[in-house]
Backbone as CSV, one residue per row, in Angstrom:
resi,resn,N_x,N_y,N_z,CA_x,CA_y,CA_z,C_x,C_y,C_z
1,UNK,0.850,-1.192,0.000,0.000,0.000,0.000,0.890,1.248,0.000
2,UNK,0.420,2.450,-1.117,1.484,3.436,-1.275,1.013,4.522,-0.688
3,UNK,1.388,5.464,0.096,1.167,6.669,0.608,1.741,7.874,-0.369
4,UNK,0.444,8.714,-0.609,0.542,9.989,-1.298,1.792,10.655,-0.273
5,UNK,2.646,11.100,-0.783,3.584,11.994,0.116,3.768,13.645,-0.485
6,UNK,3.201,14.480,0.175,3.545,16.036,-0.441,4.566,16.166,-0.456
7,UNK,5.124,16.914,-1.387,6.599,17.616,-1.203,6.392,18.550,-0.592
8,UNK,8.095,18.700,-0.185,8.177,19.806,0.996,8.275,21.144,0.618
9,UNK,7.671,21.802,0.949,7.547,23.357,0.353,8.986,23.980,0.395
10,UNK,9.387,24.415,-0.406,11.313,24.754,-0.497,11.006,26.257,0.488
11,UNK,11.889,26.497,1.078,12.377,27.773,2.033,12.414,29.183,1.187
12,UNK,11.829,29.999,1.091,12.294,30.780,0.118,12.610,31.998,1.232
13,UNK,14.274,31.822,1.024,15.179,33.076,2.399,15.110,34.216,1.472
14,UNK,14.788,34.726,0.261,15.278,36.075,-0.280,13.515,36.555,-0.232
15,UNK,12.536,35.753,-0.154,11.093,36.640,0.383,11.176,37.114,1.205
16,UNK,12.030,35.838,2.435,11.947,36.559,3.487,12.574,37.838,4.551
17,UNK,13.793,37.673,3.643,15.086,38.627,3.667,13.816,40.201,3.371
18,UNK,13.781,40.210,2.107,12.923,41.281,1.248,12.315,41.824,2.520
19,UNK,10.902,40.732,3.039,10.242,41.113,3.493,10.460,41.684,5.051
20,UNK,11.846,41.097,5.482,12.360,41.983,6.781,12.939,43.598,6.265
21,UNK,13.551,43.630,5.217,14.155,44.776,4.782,12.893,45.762,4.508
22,UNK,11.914,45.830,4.297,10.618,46.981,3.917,10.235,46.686,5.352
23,UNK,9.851,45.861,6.317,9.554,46.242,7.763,10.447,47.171,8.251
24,UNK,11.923,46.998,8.210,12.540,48.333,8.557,13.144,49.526,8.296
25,UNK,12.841,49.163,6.931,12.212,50.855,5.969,11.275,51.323,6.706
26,UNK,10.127,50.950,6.917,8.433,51.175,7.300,9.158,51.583,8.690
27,UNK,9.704,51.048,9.771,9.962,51.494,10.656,10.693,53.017,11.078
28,UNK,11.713,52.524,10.005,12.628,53.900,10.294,11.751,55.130,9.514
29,UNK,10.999,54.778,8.217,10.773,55.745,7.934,9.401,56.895,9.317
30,UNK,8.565,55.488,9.689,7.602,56.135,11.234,8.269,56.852,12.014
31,UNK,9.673,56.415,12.243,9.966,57.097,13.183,10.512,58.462,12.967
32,UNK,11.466,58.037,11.756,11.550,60.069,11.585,10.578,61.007,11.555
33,UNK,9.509,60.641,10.994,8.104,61.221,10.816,7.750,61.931,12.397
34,UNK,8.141,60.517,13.321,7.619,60.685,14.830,8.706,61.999,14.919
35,UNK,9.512,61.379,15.403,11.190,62.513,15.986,10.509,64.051,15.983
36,UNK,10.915,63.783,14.328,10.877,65.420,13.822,9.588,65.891,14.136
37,UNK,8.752,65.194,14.141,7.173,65.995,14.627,7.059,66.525,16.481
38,UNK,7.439,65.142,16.767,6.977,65.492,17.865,8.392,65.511,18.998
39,UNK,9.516,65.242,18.256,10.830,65.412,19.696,10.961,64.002,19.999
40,UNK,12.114,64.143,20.838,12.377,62.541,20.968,11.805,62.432,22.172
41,UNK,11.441,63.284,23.111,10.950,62.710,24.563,9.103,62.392,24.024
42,UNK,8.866,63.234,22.927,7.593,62.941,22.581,7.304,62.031,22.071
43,UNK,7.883,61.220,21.709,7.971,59.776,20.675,8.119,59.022,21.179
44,UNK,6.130,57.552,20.996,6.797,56.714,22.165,6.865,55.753,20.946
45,UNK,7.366,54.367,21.523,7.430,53.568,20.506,6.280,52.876,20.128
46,UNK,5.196,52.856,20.709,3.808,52.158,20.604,3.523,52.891,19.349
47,UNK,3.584,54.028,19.569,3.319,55.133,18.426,3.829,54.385,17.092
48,UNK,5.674,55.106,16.802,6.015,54.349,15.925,5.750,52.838,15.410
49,UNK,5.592,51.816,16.311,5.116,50.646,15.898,3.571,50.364,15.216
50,UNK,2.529,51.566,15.464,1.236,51.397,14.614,1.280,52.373,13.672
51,UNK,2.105,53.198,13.479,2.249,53.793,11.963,3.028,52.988,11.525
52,UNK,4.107,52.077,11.834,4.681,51.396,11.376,3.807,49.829,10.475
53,UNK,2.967,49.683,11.496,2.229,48.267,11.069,2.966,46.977,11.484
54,UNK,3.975,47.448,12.671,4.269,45.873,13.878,3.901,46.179,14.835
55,UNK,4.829,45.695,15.768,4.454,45.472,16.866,5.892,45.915,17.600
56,UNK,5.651,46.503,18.530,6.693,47.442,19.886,7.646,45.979,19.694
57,UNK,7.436,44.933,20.239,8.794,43.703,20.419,9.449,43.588,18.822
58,UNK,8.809,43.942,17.650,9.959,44.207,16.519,10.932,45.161,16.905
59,UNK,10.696,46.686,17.308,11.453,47.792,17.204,12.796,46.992,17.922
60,UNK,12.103,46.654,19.161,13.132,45.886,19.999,13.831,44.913,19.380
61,UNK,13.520,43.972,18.789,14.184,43.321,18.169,15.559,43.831,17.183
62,UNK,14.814,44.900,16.585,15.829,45.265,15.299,16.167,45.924,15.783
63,UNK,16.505,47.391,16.577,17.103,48.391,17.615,17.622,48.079,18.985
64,UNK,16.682,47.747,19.801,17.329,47.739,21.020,16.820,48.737,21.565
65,UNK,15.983,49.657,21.235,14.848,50.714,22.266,14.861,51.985,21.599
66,UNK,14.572,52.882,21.992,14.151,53.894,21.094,15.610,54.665,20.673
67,UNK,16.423,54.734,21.806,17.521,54.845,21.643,18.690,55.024,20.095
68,UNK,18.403,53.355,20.393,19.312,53.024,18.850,18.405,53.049,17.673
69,UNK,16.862,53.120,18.007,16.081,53.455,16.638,16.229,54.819,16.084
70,UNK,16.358,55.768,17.029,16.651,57.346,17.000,18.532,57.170,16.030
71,UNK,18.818,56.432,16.353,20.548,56.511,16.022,20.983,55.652,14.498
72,UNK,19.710,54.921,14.646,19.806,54.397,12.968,18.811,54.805,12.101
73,UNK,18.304,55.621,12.361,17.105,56.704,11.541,18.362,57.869,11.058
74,UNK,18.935,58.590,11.912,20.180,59.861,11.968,21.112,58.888,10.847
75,UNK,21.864,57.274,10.766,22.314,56.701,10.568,21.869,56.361,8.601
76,UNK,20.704,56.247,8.554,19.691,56.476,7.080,19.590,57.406,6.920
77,UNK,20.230,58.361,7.081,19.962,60.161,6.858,21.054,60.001,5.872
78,UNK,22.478,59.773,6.720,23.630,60.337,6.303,23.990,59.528,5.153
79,UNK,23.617,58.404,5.154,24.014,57.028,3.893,23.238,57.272,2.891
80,UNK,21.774,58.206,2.976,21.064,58.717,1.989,20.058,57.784,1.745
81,UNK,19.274,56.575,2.699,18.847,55.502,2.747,18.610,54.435,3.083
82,UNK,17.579,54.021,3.774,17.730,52.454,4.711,18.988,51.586,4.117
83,UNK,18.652,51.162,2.853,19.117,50.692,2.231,20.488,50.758,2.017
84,UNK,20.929,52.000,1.462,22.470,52.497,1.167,23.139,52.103,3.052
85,UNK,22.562,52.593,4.023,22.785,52.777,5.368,23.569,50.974,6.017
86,UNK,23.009,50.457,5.425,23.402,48.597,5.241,24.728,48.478,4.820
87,UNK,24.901,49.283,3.695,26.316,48.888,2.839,27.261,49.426,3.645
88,UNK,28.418,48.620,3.980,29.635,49.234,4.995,30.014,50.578,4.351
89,UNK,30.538,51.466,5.189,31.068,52.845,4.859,31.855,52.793,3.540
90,UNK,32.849,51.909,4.089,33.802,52.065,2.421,33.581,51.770,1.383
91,UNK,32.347,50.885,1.590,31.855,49.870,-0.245,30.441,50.876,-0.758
92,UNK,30.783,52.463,-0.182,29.134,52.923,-0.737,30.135,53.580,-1.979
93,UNK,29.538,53.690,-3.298,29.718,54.153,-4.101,30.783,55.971,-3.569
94,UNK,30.387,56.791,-3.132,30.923,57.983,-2.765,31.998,57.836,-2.491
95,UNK,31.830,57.246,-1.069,33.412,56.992,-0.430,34.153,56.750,-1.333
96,UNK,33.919,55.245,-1.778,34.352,54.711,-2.855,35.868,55.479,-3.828
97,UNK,34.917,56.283,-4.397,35.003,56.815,-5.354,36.365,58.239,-4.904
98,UNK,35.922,58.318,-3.491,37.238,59.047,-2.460,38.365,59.029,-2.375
99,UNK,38.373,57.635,-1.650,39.087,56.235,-1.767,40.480,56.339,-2.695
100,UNK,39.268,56.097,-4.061,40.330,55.483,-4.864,41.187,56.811,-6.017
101,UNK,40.609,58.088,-5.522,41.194,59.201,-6.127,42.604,59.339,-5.861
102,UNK,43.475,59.383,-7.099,44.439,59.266,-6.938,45.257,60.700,-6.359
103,UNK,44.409,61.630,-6.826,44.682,63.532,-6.346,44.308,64.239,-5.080
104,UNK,45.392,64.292,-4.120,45.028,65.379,-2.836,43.324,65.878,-3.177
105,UNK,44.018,66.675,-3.840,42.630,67.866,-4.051,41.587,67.741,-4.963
106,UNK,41.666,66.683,-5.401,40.472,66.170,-5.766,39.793,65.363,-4.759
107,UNK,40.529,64.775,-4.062,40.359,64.227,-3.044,38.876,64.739,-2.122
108,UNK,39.469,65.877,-1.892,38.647,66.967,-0.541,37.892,67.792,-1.593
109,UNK,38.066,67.385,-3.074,36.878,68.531,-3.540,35.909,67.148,-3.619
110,UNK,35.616,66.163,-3.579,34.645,64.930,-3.793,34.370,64.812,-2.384
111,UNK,35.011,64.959,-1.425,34.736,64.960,-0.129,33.588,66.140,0.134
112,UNK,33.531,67.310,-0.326,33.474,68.734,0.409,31.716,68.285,-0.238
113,UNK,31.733,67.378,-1.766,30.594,68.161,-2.372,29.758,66.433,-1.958
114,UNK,30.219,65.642,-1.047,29.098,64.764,0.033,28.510,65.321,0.808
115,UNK,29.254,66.933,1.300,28.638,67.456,2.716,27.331,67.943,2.727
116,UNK,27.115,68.714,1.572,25.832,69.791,1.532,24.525,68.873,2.038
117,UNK,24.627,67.630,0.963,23.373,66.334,1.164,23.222,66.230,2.414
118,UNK,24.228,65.850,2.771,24.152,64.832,4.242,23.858,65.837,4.829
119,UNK,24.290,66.999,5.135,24.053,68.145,6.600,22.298,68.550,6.583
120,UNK,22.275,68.331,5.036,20.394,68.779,4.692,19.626,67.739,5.405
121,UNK,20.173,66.334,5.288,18.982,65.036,5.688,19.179,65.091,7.145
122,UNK,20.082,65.380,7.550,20.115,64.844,9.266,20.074,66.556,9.884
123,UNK,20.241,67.531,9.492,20.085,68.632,9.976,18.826,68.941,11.030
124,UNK,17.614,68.653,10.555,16.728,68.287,11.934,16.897,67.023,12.956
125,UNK,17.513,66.197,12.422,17.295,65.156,13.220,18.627,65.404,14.798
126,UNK,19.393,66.365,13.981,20.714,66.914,14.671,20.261,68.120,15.881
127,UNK,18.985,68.700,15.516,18.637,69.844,16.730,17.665,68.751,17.321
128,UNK,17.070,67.636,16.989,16.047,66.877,17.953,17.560,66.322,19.070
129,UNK,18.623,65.463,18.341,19.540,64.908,19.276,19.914,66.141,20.057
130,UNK,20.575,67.308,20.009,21.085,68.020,20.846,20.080,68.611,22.064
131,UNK,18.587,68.995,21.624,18.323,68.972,22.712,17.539,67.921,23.622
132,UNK,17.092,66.263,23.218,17.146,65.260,24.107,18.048,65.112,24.594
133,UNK,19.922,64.630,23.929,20.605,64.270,24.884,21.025,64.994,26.200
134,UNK,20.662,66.166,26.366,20.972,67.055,27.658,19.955,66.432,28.899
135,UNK,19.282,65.601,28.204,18.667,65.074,29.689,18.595,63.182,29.617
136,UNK,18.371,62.786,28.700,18.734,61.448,28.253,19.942,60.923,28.058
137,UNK,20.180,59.892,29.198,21.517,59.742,29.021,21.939,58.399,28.342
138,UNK,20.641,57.851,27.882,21.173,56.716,26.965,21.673,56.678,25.506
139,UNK,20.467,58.342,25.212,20.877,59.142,23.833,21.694,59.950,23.808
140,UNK,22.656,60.189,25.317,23.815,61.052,25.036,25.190,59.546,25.039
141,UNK,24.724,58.977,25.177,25.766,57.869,25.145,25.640,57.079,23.826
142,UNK,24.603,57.480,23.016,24.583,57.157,21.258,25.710,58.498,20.132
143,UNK,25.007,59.712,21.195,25.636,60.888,20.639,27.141,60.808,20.529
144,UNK,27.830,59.893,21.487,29.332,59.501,21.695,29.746,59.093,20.827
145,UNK,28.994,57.895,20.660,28.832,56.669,19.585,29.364,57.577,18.516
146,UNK,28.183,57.840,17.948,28.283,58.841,16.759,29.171,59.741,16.310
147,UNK,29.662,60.273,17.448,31.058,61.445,17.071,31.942,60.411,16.866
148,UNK,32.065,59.155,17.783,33.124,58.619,17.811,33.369,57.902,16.439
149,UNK,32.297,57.419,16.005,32.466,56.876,14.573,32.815,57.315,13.717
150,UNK,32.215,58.948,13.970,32.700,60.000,12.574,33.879,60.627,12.672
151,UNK,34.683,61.067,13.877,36.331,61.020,13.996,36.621,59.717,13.931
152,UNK,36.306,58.442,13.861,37.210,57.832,13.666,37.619,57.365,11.320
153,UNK,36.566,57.716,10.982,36.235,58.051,9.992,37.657,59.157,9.606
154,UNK,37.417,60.524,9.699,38.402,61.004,9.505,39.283,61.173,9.898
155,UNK,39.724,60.386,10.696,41.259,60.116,11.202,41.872,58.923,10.017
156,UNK,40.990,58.272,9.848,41.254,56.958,8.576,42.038,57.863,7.546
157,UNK,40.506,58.980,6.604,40.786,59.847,5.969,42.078,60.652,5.632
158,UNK,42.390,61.055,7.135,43.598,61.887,6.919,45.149,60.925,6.922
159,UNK,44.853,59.970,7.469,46.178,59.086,7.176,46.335,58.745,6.007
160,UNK,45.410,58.550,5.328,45.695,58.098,3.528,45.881,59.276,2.535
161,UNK,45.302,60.673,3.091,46.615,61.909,2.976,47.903,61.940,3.197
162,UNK,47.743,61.387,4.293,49.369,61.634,5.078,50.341,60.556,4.550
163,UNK,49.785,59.217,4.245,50.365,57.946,3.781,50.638,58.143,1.950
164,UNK,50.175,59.389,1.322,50.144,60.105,0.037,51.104,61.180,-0.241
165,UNK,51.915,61.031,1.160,52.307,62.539,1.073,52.069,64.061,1.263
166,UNK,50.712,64.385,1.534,49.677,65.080,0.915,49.689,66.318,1.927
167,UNK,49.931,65.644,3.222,49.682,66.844,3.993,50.680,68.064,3.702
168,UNK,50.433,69.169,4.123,51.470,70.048,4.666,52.773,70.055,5.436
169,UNK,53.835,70.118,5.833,54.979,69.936,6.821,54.209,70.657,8.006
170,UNK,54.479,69.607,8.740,54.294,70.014,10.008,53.014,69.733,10.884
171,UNK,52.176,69.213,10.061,50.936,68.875,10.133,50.979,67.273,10.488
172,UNK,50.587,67.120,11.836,50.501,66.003,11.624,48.852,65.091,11.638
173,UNK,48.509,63.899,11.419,47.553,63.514,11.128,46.600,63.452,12.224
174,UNK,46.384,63.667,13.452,45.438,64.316,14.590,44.981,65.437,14.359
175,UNK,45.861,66.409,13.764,45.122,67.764,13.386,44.973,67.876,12.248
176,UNK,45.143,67.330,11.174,44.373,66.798,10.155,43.297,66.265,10.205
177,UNK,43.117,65.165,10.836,42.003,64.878,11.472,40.663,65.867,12.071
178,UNK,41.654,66.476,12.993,40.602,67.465,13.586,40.456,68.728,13.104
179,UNK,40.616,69.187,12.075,40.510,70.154,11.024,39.913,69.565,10.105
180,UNK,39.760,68.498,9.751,38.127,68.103,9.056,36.941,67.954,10.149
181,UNK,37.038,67.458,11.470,36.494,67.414,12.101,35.561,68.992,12.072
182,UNK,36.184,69.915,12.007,35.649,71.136,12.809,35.164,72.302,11.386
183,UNK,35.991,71.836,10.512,35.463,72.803,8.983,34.200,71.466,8.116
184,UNK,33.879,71.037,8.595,32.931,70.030,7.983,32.091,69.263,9.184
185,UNK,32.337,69.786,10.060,30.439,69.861,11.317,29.365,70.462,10.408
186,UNK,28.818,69.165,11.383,27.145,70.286,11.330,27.003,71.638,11.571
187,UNK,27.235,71.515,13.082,27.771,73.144,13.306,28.369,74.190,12.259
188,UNK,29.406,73.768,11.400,29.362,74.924,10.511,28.538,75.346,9.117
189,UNK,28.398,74.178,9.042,27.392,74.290,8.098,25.921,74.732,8.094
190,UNK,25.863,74.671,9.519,24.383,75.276,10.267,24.650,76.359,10.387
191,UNK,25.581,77.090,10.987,26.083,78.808,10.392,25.828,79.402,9.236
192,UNK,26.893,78.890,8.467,26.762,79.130,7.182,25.754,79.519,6.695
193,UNK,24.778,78.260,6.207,23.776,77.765,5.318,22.731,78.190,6.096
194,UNK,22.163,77.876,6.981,20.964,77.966,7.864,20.927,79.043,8.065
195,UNK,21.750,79.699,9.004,21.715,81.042,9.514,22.337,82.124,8.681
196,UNK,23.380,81.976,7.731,24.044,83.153,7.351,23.058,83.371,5.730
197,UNK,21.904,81.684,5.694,21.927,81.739,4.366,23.011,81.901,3.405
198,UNK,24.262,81.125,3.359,24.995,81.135,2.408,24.428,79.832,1.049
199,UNK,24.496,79.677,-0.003,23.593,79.061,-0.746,25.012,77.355,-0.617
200,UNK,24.220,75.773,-1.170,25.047,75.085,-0.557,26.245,75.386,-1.500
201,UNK,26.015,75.673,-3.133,26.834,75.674,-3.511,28.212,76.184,-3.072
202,UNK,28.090,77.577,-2.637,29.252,78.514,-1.628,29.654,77.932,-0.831
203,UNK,29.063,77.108,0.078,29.658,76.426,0.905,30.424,75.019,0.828
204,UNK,30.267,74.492,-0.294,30.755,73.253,-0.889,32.118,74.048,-1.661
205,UNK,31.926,74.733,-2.591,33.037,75.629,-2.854,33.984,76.258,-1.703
206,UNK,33.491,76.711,-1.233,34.066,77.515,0.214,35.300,76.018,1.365
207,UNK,34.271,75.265,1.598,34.951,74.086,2.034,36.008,72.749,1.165
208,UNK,35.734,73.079,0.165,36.638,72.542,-0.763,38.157,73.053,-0.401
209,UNK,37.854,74.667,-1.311,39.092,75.238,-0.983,39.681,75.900,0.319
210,UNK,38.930,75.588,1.661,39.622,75.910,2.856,40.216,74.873,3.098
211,UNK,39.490,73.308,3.069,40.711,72.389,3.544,41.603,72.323,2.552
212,UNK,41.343,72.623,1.514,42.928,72.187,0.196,44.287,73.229,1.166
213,UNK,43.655,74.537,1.252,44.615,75.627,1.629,45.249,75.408,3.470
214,UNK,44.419,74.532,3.545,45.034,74.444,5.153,45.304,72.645,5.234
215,UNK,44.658,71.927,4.536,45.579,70.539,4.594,47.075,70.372,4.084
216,UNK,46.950,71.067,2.882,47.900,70.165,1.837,48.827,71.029,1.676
């Protein structure tokens, strides 16, 4: 006697991949929506999770609390995309393209003209962090995070100047470092642009040729 046997339904991991990757699109995108509307002390996650369409134990799952959802929303700002935000720093097309410039000053003029974008997408999300972390100290201990990632970023940067030859005499690669650090903040670009109304172009121009004239 023969038994009908079903086959086994095959696994399909790239639906399901897909279908985790648009849950935390959908997420991050709720939550910037939340942030910027309502502040980060105003934003609870119940919230974000029903504009989102899960459930509060996802956020947790994929973040770790509102915290690191606030820090990988700021995190999809600067990469220009959930998506792009995934790809390691050095393999995004831009960098990339940094990277592998063989010219000082072309170098920091491909550098200067990433800034305008990025300071535009996270520019609110940058006055919500500054004034939560003054009383939140789990989001001033992301805010660390964050600087710390982005000096450590251009400290990389300026050694492959310095490993080029490139710098100036006398200059060594800490203040190289921290002379991109401080002519390519938010902060100045929030001067500038925001407040002085300088247009981005001027300021992409403007920052081009201040670090060429004071790096190299």
């Amino acid at each position: 006697m023969s038994e009908d046997v079903k086959p086994r339904r095959r696994y399909d991991s790239s639906r399901r991949q897909a279908q985790a990757a648009q849950t935390r699109q959908d997420v991050l995108a709720a939550a910037r929506e939340a942030f910027l509307e309502h502040g980060y002390t105003g934003t609870t996650l119940a919230a974000i999770a029903k504009a989102a369409g899960v459930v509060v134990e996802t956020i947790y799952r994929g973040f770790g609390g509102k915290a690191g959802l606030f820090k990988a929303v700021v995190e999809a700002a600067v990469a220009g995309g959930t998506a792009r935000a995934e790809v390691p720093v050095d393999e995004r097309p831009a960098v990339r393209a940094l990277i592998d410039e063989p010219d000082p000053r072309r170098q920091l003029e491909r550098y200067a003209a990433t800034q305008p974008g990025i300071h535009h997408r996270m520019g609110p999300l940058m006055r919500v962090l500054a004034t939560a972390a003054a009383t939140d100290s789990e989001l001033a201990r992301v805010q660390r995070e964050m600087d710390d990632f982005r000096l450590a970023g251009l400290g990389r940067f300026a050694q492959l100047l310095a490993d080029r030859g490139a710098l100036r005499p006398g200059l060594s690669v800490e203040q190289a470092r921290d002379i991109l650090w401080t002519l390519a903040s938010h902060a100045t670009y929030d001067q500038l642009v925001t407040q002085r109304g300088w247009s981005t172009e001027d300021y992409q121009t403007w920052l081009a040729e201040t670090l060429c004239r004071t790096l190299l």
